[in-house]
C-alpha positions as CSV (number, residue, x, y, z in Angstrom):
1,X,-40.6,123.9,29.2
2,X,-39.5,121.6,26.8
3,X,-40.3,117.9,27.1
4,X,-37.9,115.0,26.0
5,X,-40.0,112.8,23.4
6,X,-40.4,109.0,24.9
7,X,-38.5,106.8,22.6
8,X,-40.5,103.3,22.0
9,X,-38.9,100.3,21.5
10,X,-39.8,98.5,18.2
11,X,-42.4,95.6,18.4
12,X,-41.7,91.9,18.0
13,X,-43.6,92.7,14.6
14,X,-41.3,96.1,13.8
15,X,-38.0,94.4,14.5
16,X,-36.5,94.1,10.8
17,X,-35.2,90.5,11.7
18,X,-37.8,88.6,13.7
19,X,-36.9,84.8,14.8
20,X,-39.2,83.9,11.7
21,X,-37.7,85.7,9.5
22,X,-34.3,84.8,10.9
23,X,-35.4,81.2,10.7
24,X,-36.2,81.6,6.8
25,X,-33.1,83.1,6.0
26,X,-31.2,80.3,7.7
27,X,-32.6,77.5,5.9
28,X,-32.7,79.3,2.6
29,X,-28.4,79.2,3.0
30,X,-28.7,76.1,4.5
31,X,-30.2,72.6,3.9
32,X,-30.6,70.9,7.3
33,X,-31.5,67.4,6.4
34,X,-28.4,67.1,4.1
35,X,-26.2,68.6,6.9
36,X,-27.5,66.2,9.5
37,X,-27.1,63.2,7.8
38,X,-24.0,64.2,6.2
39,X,-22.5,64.3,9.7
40,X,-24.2,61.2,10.7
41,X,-22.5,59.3,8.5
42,X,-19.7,61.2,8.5
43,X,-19.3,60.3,13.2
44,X,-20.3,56.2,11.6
45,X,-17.2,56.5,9.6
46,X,-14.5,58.1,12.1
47,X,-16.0,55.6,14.8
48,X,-15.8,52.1,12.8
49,X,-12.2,53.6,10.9
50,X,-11.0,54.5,14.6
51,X,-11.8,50.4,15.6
52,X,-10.0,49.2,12.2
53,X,-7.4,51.6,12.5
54,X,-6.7,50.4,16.1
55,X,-3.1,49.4,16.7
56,X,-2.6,49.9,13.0
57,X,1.0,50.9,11.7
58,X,0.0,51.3,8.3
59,X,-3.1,53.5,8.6
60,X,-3.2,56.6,11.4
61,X,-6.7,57.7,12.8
62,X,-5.3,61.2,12.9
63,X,-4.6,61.5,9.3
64,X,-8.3,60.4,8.7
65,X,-9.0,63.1,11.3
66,X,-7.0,65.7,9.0
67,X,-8.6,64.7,6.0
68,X,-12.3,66.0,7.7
69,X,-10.8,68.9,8.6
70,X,-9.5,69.7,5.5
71,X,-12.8,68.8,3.5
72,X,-14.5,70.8,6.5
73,X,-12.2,74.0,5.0
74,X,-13.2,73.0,1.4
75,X,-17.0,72.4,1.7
76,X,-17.1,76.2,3.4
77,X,-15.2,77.4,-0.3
78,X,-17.4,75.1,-2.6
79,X,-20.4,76.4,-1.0
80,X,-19.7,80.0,-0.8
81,X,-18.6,79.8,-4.3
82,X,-21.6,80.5,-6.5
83,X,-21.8,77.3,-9.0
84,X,-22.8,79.1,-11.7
85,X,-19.2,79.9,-12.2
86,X,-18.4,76.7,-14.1
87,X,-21.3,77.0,-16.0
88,X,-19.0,78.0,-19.4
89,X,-15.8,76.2,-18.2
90,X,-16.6,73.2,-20.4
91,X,-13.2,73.0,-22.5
92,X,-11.2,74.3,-19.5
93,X,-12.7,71.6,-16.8
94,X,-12.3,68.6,-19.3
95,X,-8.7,69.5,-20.2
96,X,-7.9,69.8,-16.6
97,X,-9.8,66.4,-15.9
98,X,-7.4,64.8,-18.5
99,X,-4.3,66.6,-16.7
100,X,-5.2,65.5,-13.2
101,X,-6.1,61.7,-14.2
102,X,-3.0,61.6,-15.9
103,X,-0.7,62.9,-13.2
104,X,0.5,59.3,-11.8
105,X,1.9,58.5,-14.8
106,X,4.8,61.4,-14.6
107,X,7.9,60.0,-13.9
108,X,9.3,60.9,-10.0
109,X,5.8,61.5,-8.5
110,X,3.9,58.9,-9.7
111,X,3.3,56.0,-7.2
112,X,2.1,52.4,-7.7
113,X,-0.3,50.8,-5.3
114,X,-1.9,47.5,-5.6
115,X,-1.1,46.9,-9.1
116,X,-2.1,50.2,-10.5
117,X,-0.3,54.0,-10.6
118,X,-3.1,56.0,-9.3
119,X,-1.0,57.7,-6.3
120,X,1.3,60.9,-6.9
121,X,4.0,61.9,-3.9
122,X,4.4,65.2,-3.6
123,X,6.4,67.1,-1.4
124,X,6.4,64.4,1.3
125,X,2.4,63.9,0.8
126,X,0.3,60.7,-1.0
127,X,-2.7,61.4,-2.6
128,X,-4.9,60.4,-5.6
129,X,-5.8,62.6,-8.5
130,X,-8.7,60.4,-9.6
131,X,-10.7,61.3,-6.6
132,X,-10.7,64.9,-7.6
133,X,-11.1,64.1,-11.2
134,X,-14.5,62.4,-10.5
135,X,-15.7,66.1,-9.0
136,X,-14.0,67.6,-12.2
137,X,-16.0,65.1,-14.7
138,X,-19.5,66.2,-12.8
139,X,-18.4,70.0,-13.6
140,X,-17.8,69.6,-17.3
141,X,-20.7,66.8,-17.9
142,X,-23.2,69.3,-16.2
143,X,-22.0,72.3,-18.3
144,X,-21.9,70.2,-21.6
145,X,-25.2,68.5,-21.1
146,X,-26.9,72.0,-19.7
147,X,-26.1,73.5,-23.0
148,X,-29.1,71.0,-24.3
149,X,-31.3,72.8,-22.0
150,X,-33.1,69.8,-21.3
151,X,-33.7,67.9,-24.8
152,X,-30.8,65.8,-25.6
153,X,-33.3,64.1,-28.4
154,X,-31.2,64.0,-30.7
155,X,-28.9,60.8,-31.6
156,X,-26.4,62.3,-33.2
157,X,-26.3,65.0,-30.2
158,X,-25.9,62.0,-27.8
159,X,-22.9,60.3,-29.3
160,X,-21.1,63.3,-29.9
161,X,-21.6,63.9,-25.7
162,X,-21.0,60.5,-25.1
163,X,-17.6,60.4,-27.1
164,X,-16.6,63.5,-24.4
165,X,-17.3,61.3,-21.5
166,X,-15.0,58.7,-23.3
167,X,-11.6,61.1,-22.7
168,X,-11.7,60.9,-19.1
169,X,-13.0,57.2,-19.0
170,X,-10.1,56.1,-21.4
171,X,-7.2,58.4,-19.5
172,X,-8.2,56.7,-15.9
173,X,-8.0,53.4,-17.8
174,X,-4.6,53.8,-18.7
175,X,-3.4,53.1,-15.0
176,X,-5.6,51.1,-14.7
177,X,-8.2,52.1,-12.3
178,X,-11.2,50.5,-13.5
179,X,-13.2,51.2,-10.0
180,X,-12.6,55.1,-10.8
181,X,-13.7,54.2,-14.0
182,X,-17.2,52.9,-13.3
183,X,-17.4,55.5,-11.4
184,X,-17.0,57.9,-14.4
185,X,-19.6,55.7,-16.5
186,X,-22.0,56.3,-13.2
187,X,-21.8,59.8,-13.4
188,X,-22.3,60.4,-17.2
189,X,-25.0,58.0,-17.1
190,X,-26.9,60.2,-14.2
191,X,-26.4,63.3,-15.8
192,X,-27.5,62.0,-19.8
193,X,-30.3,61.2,-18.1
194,X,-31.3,64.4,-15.9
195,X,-30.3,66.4,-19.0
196,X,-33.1,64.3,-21.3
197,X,-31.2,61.9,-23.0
198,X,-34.0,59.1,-24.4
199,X,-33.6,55.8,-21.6
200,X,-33.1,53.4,-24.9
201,X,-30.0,55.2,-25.5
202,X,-28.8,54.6,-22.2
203,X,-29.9,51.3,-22.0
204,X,-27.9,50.7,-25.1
205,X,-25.1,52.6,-23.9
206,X,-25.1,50.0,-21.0
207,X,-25.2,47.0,-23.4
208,X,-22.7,48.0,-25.4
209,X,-20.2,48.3,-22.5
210,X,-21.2,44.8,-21.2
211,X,-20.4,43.7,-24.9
212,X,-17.2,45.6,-25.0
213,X,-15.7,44.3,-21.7
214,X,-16.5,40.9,-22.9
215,X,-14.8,41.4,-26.1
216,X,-11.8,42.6,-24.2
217,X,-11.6,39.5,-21.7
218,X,-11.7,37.5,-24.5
219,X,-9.2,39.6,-26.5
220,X,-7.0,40.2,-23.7
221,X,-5.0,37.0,-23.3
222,X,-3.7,36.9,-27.0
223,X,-2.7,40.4,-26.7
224,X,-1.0,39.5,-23.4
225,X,1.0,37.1,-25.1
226,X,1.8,38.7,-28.8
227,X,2.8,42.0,-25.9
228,X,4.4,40.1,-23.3
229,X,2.9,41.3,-21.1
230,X,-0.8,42.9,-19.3
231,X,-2.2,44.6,-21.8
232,X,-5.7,45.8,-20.5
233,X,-6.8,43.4,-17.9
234,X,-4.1,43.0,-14.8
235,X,-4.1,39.4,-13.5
236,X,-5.8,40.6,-10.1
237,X,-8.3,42.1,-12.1
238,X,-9.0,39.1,-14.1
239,X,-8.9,36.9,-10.4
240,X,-11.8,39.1,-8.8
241,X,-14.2,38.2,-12.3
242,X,-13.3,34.7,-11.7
243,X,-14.2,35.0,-7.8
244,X,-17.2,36.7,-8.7
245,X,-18.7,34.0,-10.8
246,X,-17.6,31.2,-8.4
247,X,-16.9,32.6,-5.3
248,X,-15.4,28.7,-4.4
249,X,-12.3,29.3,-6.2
250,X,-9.6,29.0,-4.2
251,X,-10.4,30.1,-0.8
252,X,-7.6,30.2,0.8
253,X,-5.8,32.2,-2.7
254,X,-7.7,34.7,-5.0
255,X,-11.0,33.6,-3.1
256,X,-9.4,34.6,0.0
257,X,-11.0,38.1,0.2
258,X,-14.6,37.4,-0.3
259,X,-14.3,34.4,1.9
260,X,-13.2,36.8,5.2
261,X,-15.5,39.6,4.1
262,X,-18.4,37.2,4.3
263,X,-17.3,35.6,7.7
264,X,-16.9,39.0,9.0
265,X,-20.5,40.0,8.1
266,X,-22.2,37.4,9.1
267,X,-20.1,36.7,12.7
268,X,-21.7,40.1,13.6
269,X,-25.3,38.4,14.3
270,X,-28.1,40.8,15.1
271,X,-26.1,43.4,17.3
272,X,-22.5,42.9,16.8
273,X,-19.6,41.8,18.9
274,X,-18.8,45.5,20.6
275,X,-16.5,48.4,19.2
276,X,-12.9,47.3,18.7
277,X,-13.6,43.5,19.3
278,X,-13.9,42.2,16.2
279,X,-11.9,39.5,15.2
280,X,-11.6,39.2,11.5
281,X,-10.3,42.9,11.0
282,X,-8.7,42.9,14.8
283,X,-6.4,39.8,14.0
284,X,-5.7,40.7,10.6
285,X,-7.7,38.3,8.8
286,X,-9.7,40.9,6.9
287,X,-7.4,42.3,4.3
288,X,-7.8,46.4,3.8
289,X,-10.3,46.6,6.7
290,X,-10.1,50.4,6.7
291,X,-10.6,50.9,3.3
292,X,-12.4,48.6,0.9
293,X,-13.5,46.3,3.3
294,X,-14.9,48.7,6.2
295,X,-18.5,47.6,5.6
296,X,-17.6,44.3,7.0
297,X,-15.7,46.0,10.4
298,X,-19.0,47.5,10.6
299,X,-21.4,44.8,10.3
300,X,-18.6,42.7,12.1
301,X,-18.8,45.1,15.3
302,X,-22.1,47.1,15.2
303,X,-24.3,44.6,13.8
304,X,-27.4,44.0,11.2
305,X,-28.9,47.0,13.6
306,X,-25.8,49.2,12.5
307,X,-25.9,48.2,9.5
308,X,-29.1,48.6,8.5
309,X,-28.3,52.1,10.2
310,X,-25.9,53.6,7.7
311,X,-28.4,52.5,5.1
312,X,-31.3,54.4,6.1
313,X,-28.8,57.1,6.9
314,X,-27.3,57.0,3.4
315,X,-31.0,56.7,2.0
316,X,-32.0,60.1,3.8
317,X,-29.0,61.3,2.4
318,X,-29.9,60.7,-1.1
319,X,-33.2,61.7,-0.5
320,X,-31.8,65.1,0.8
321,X,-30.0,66.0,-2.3
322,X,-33.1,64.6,-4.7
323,X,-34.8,67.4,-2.8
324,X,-32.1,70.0,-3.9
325,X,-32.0,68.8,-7.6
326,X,-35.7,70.0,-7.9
327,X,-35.2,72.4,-6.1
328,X,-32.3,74.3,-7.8
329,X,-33.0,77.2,-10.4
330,X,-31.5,76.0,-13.6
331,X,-30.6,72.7,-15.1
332,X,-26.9,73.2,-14.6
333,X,-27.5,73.2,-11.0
334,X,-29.6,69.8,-11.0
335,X,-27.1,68.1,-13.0
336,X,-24.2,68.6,-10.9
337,X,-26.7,67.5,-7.9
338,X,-27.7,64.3,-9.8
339,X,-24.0,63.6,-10.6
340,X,-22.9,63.7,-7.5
341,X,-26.1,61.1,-6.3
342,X,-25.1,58.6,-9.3
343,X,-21.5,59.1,-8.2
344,X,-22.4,58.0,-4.5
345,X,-25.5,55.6,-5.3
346,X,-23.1,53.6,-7.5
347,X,-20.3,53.2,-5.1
348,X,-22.2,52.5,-2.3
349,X,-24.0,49.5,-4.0
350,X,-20.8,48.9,-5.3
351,X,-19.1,48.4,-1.8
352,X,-21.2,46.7,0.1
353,X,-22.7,44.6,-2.8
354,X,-19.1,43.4,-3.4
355,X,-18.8,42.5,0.7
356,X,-21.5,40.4,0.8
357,X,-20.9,39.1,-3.1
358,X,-23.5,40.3,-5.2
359,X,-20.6,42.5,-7.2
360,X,-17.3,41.5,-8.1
361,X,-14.6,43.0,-5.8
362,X,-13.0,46.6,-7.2
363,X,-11.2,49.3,-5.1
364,X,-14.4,51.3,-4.7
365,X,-14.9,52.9,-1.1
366,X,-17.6,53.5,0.8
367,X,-18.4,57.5,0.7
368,X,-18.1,59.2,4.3
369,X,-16.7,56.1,5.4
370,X,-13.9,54.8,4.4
371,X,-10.3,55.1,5.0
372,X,-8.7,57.9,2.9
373,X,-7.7,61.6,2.8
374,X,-8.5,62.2,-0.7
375,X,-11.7,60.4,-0.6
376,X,-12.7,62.1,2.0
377,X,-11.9,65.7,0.6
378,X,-13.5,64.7,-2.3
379,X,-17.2,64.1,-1.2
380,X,-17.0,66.9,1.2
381,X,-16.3,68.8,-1.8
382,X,-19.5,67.2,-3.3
383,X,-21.5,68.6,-0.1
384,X,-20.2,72.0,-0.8
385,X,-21.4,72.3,-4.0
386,X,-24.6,70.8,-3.5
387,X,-24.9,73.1,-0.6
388,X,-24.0,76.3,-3.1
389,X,-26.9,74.8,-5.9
390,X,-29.4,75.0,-2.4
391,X,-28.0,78.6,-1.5
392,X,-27.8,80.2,-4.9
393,X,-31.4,78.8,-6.0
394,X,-33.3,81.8,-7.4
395,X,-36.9,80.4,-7.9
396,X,-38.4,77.4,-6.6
397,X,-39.7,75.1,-9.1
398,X,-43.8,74.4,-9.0
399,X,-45.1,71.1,-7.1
């Protein structure tokens, strides 16, 4: 009589994937805390652009809506995409940083905005090549600078990589776009760093640009005249200095900007005046409200509390990614992470600094926040590959 054999069930211990196990592999693909606050400040943005856009004709809540979506669909590539792919691309990534910064200038798709050509029109759609370069100058710095493996000690070594950082910083200049431009000098300067560079060359690095946009201030109105015309400094340009070292000039003229920012700020008190009932961006007196200026439609609305909010959250963000840059396997990997905090540190300071005057006034956004498809694509980009540096990490780096 034959006798059927009992078949057992595996144990909680047998099963090959256990919750623990299931657990590890989860976090090893993905970093939670950099997700979390990602989307935090991600819901702050939509919620304070979706006041400011309000009743808007010139700015549509649903395009900002596309523009997630889109970087939603582009962080999924960027992080299943193994970064170690642009690792050699060093001469390919800075010719096609040169070729995208450039792009405005062309003749039929090039479009001016607020004094500078930074915009290209194509098929029916606006957007701005400089954000993309800024992810493009991260790629090429990280794969020049890696090739140091760490010991960029020598002088010689350091100009020579500095020079390189000079091509994309003098092509975004020819539009001019001097925010995008400090944002390039942030980037380099984070990466020179990570990758070893001694700090008294960077200090002097920072000196000598001080000394060189002096020189051209002072240069710039006799070559404005012998030219007949802006030569390197725009008038606008030269009006937000002036602001900035006395923001009393003309308030109701070039002061004009600074003087509603600051109203807006501070008319917010300790928790705001309520989503959608601010006045200063509501009845128009805050000019660009969605875009350079949405800082002060936050603080206007939501307060010092909500403020002080979409700091800390930005600070855990940082935080998050400092994590992954010691973290990641290689030094390729930690530069691109560090360039992408030096390009986000720097305009954050750089936006709300320049709301409440402690910097002069540039067309800098606020990252996650402000107004703007291409902006937006861009630093959701940034998430995807700092997402693909925490994924592809081979060994973990000793405490």
């Amino acid at each position: 009589m034959s006798v059927t054999p009992k078949i057992q069930a595996p144990s909680a211990s047998q099963t090959p994937y256990s919750g623990r196990k299931l657990l590890r592999r989860f976090l090893n693909v993905v970093n939670i805390p950099l997700v979390l606050m990602a989307a935090a400040v991600t819901a702050f943005g939509l919620i304070v652009v979706w006041s400011a856009t309000l009743g808007s004709t010139e700015y549509s809540f649903t395009r900002q809506l596309q523009g997630v979506a889109v970087g939603a669909v582009a962080l999924g590539v960027f992080w299943r995409l193994d970064y170690h792919r642009f690792e050699l691309l060093f001469l390919p990534l800075l010719i096609l940083d040169v070729v995208v910064i450039l792009l405005p200038l062309l003749p039929f798709i090039g479009v001016t905005s607020h004094g500078a050509q930074s915009w290209v029109m194509i098929f029916g759609v606006q957007a701005q090549p400089g954000e993309l370069a800024k992810i493009i100058t991260i790629l090429f710095m990280a794969s020049l600078v890696s090739r140091y493996r760490g010991r960029l000690d020598s002088g010689r070594e350091y100009i020579k990589v500095s020079f390189v950082l000079l091509v994309p910083l003098a092509s975004i200049m020819l539009q001019p776009d001097l925010g995008t431009g400090l944002v390039f000098f942030a980037i380099g300067v984070a990466i020179l760093f990570t990758g070893g560079a001694h700090y008294k060359w960077l200090i002097a690095s920072v000196v000598l640009l001080v000394f060189a946009v002096v020189g051209i201030l002072t240069l710039d109105p006799i070559l404005d005249q012998w030219a007949g015309h802006d030569v390197f400094i725009k008038d606008y340009q030269k009006n937000r200095l002036l602001v900035f070292m006395d923001e009393t000039i003309d308030p109701s003229g070039i002061g004009y900007n600074l003087k509603q920012a600051k109203i807006a700020i501070g008319s917010g008190g300790l928790m705001g005046k309520g989503l959608t009932l601010g006045t200063q961006s509501g009845l128009g007196f805050l000019p660009e409200a969605p875009t350079d200026f949405i800082f002060c439609v936050l603080a206007e609305e939501l307060g010092f509390l909500g403020s002080v909010s979409l700091i800390v959250v930005y600070g855990l963000l940082i935080f998050a990614a400092l994590r992954i840059a010691l973290k990641a396997s290689d030094l390729f990997g930690s530069l691109i992470v560090t360039g992408v905090i030096g390009m986000w540190i720097f305009q954050i300071l750089e936006n709300i600094g320049m709301t409440c005057g402690l910097m002069p006034i540039t067309g800098i956004p606020l990252p996650f926040v402000s107004y703007g498809s291409s902006f937006m694509l861009v630093n959701f980009i940034a998430l995807g590959l700092l997402l693909s540096v925490w994924t592809h990490r081979t060994a973990k780096k000793e405490q």
